[in-house]
C-alpha positions in Angstrom: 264.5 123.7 9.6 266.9 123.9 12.4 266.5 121.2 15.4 266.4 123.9 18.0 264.0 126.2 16.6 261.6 123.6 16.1 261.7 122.3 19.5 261.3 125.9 20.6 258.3 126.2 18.4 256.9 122.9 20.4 257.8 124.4 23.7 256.0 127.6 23.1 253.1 125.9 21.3 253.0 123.6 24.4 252.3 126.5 26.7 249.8 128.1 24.0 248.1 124.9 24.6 248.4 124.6 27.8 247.3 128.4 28.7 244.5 128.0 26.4 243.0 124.5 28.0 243.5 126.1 31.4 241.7 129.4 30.5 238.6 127.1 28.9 238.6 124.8 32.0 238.2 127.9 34.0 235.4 129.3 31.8 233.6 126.4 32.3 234.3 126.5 36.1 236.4 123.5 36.5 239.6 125.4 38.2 240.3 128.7 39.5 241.8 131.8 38.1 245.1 131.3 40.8 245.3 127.8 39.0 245.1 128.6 35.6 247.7 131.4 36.7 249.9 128.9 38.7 249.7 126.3 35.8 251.1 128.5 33.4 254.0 130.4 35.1 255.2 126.9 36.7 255.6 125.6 33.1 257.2 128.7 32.0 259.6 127.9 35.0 260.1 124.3 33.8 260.6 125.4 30.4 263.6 127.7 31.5 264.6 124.6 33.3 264.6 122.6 30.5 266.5 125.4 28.0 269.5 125.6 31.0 269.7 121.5 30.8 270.2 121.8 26.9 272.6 124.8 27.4 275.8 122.4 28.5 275.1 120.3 25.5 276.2 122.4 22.4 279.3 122.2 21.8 282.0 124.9 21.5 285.5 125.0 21.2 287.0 126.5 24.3 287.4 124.9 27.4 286.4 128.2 29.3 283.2 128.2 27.1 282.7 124.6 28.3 282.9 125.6 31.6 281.1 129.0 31.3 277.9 126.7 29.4 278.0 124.1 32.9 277.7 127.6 35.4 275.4 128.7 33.1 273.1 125.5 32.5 273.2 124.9 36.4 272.0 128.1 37.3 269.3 128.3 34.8 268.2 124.8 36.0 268.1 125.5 38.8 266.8 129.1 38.7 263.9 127.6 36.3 263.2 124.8 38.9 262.4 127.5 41.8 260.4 129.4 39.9 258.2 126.7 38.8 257.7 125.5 42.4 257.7 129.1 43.8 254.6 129.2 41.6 252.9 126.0 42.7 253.5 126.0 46.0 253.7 129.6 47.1 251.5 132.6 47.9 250.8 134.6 44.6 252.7 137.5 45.8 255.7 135.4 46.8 255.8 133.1 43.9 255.3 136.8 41.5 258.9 138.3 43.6 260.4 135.2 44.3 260.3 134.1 40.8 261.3 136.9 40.0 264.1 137.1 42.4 265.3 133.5 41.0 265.3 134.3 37.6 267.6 137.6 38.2 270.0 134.7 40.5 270.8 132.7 37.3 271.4 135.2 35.0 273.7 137.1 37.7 275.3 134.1 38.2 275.8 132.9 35.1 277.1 137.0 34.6 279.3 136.7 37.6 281.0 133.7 36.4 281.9 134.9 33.0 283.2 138.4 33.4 285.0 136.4 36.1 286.7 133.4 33.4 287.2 137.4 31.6 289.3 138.8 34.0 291.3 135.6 34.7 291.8 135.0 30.9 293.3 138.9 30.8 295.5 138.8 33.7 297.0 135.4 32.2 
């Protein structure tokens, strides 16, 4: 099997986990619903985090590519590590736009740099 998609399988079956610890904990009255809530989206955030750090790593070819994978491994770093705090340190209706709004930044950065590296490469 594929090193990627099994540690894609772990980081997905991690959150299962997680989500289904957090929802029992709060069944049994140990947390509150915002925590279980907060808990889960904040390692969904550190997740994406973790997916833009491994994005630079791959290799390719190109040396645009290269550069288009650092853009784009920074901004979903960083993108992911807003989100995650957004959602533990926030209000919920902040941390629910903000992330949101932080998300949308990485991916139209990493967007804006690449139909940019486009347009250079075709007027070269």
């Amino acid at each position: 099997m594929n090193k990627d998609l099994i540690e894609g399988l772990a980081w997905g079956g991690s959150i299962v986990a997680l989500a289904i610890g957090a929802t029992l904990a709060h069944k049994f009255g140990y947390v509150e619903a915002d925590t279980v809530h907060r808990v889960i989206f904040g390692s969904i955030g550190l997740m994406v985090a973790g997916f833009g750090n491994r994005i630079p790593k791959a290799f390719v070819a190109s040396a645009q590519a290269r550069r288009a994978k650092r853009v784009a491994g920074w901004s979903m770093v960083l993108s992911g590590l807003v989100y995650a705090g957004l959602w533990v340190f926030a209000p919920m209706p902040v941390a629910t736009w903000g992330g949101f709004g932080a998300i949308l930044a990485g991916i139209a950065v990493t967007m804006g740099y690449c139909l940019s590296l486009r347009s250079k490469a075709r007027a070269a």
